[in-house]
C-alpha positions, 0 to 999 in steps of 0.5 A, spaced: 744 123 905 739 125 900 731 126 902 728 120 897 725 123 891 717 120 890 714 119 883 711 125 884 717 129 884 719 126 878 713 127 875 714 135 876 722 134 874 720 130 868 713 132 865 711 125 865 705 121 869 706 119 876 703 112 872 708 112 867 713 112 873 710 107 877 710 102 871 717 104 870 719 102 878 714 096 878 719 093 872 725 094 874 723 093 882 717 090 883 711 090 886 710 095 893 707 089 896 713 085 894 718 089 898 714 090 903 713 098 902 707 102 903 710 107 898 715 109 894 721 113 896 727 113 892 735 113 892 738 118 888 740 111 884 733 109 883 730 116 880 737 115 876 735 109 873 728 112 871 730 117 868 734 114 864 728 109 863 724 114 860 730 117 855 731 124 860 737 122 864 
């Protein structure tokens, strides 16, 4: 199993604002609050899923 990738690693990986990243998960996963998270960490198939969102994957 893989270590969860962060907004900030992707940030890095994509040249995108974490922001921008966030907006992504907000509107595929929902609030943080919502699922109960303090942060996010993401599955391979979740920053997957942004990079696509974002045209980079």
């Amino acid at each position: 199993m893989s270590d969860p990738v962060t907004p900030a690693d992707l940030e890095r990986e994509l040249g995108v604002s974490a922001r921008k990243i966030r907006d992504v998960l907000r509107a595929e996963y929902g609030l943080l609050a919502e699922r109960g998270d303090t942060r996010w960490e993401l599955t391979a198939e979740q920053a997957d899923s942004v990079r696509r969102a974002l045209g980079r994957g």
